[in-house]
C-alpha positions, 0 to 999 in steps of 0.5 A: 146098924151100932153105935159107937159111945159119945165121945167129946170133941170141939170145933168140928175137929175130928179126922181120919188118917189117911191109912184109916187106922186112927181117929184124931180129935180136937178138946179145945187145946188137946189132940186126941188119937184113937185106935178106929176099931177099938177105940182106945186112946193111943197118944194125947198131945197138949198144945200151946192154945185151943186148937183152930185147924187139924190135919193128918198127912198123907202117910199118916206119920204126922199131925198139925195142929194150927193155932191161928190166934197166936200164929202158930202150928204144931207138929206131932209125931205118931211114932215118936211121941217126944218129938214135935215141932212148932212154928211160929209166924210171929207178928205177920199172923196166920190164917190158914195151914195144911200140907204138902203131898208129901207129908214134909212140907207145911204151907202157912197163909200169913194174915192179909195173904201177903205170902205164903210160907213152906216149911221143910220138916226134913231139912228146916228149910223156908221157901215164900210164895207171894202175893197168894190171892184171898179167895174161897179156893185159891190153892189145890193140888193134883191128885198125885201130889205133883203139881200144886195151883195157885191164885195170885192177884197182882196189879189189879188181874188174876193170875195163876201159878203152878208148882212142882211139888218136890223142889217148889220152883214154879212151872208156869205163870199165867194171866186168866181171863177173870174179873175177880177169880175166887175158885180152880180146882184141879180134875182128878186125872191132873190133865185140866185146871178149872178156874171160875169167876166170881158170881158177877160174871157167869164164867169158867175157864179151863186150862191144860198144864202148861197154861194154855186156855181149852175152853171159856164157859158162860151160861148166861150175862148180866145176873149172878153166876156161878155158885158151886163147881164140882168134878166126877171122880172120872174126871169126865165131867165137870159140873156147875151150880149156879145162882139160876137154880139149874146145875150144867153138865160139860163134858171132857172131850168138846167141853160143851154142856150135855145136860142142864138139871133144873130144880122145879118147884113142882115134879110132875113125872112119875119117873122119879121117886119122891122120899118125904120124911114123916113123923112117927107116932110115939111108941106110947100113942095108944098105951097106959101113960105112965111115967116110964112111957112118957120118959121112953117117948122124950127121949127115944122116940119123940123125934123118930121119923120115916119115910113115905113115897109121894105119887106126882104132882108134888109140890116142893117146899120153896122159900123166896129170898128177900131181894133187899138183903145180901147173899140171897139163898137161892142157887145150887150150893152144894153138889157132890158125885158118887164115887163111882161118878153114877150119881149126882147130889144137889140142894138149891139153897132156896129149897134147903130141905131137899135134896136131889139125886141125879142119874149120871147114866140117864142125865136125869133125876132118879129120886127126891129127898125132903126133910123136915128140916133144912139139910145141913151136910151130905156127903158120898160113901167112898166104897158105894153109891150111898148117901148119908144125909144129916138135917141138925136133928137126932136123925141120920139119913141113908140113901141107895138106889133101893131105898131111904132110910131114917135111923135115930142116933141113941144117946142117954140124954136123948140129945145128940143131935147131927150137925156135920158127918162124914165116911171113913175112908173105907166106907165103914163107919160113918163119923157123926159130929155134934156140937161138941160130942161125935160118935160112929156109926157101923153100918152093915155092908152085907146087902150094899148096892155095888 
């Protein structure tokens, strides 16, 4: 495993092209366009404010940079480096942009969500979208970039639309069955829309194309609900965190629950490894302590760590929230499948330092992870079933179906610590975020389970 020098980066704004040839990162108001092997500066654009949002599109042709403090977005071109583009939503203000599918048009969420605006790069032309509901996801597109789903909210009840992407003219229009929809996520294939509910009322409802209503899901009444919402790459199953600890598995033929995952705070079988990470001793425990030693100890290996299998009855570090206080952490936060749909991640956020990996195959837990520290982000390998997990430590952590691993990020000043990561397209390398420094992370795919 190598890494890469530190590079500076602000916001967490660092993506990877689509084509996965270039590495984009904001400096404050500057973007910033790397070669992804060699690293060097290819383009350096300056724009008009400190950067708020960054994002490639699909063909990797263009960047937009969104500047929601001034209500502006710009536009850069890789291939033309003279040309750009900027849009100004004057006083209505701006609070989210992206793109379209197709990399030519760019969708802006004015302030209050009273429309959204879709811009033509190719013909100049504007197109409004009303009434566009101000929730956690009200807008996605299918895969294939056809259609696009919308929340809506008018006359106090939830609605949907649909979009067709080339010409936006709206598909459907339908009423949901919600009391405050607040999420819907298109499956991977674009067959089926999931809606849910806010976490008041335990529902999910999904819906063909054209509108029509296939199935309404409610686990349980009168307690909080649904926190996280999550489809297999397969599309063949649809996965639901909520505030009960337990994840519930629906399938896509009767869409009825097939398995329900708990979260226990002690693990009783032996059929599932337990991965507990540990301290290192300092490679200086037993050396003549000298001024070099103790300078190599604070700064390359004062926060080692490793891993070490723990034999059942383990009993899980749980944190009981406080029932007087707002948004309590205690529910399934977080869930994330492989991309071959084998596995299933999960943290429950009232047990923040672990992780729980899930046989897709079995229907059962296959291996725990329990740091030291409260896990901050995870995320799939897109190329193979590995885990990269990071706890806000100088550490990085791998997980595969062989085995875990702690590997300490190097640095000069011993500083570098992980609060955010995320692969490459491709697999290889694995981009670490800081605070406000990133570096890679090139991985050895030689011996990679398949």
């Amino acid at each position: 495993m190598n890494f890469s020098e530190v590079f500076k980066q602000s916001n967490q704004l660092c993506k990877v092209s689509p084509d996965g040839k270039y590495l984009a990162t904001c400096v404050q108001y500057r973007l910033v366009v790397r070669d992804v092997i060699t690293l060097q500066i290819l383009n350096l654009y300056t724009c008009l404010d400190q950067i708020s949002h960054m994002e490639w599109s699909s063909d990797s042709q263009f960047i937009l940079c969104a500047m929601y403090k001034r209500g502006l977005v710009q536009v850069w071109s890789l291939e033309q480096p003279d040309w750009h583009c900027k849009i100004d939503e004057g006083s209505i203000g701006l609070v989210a942009s992206r793109w379209s599918p197709d990399g030519r048009h760019i969708l802006n969420t004015t302030e209050f969500h009273l429309r959204i605006t879709v811009w033509s790069l190719c013909t100049k032309a504007v197109s409004y979208i009303k009434n566009p509901k101000a929730c956690h996801k009200g807008i996605d597109f299918s895969r294939d970039g056809c259609y696009m789903a919308l929340a809506e909210r008018r006359d106090c009840k939830d609605y949907v639309c649909v979009f067709v992407c080339d010409d936006w003219h709206l598909l459907r229009h339908f009423e949901t069955e919600t009391q405050d929809l607040v999420g819907l996520e298109w499956s991977p294939n674009g067959c089926v829309l999931a809606v849910w509910d806010s976490c008041l009322e335990y529902k999910v409802l999904l819906y063909s194309l054209d509108g029509r209503l296939l199935f309404t899901y409610s686990a349980y009444e009168w307690s909080l609900g649904v926190k996280s919402v999550a489809w297999s790459p397969s599309s063949q199953f649809l996965a639901i965190g909520s505030y009960d600890e337990k994840v519930r598995i629906l399938n896509h033929i009767t869409w009825k629950k097939i398995a329900q995952f708990e979260h226990p705070a002690v693990i009783t079988t032996t059929k599932v490894v337990v991965y507990k990470e540990m301290e290192k001793r300092s490679a200086a425990g037993n050396e003549e302590l000298s001024l070099h030693n103790l300078t190599m100890d604070s700064t390359l290996f004062g926060n080692q760590s490793k891993y070490e299998i723990l034999p059942s009855p383990v009993q899980m570090p749980v944190v009981r929230p406080d029932p007087d206080r707002p948004n309590p952490k205690i529910g399934v936060s977080t869930l994330a499948f492989s991309s071959d749909s084998r596995y299933l991640a999960t943290k429950n956020d009232n047990i923040a330092s672990v992780i729980w990996v899930w046989n897709m195959e079995k229907m059962s837990l296959e291996a725990v992870l329990e740091q030291m520290s409260a896990v901050r982000c995870f995320q799939w390998d897109p190329r193979c079933p590995r885990l990269a997990i990071c706890t806000g430590n100088t550490n990085i952590y791998l997980w595969t179906p062989t085995g875990c691993v702690s590997v300490q990020v190097p640095s000069d000043d011993g500083g570098f610590q992980v609060h955010s990561l995320m692969w490459h397209c491709h697999g290889d390398p694995l981009i670490l975020l800081g605070k406000d420094q990133l570096c890679l992370c090139y991985i050895n795919t030689g011996n990679e389970d398949k």
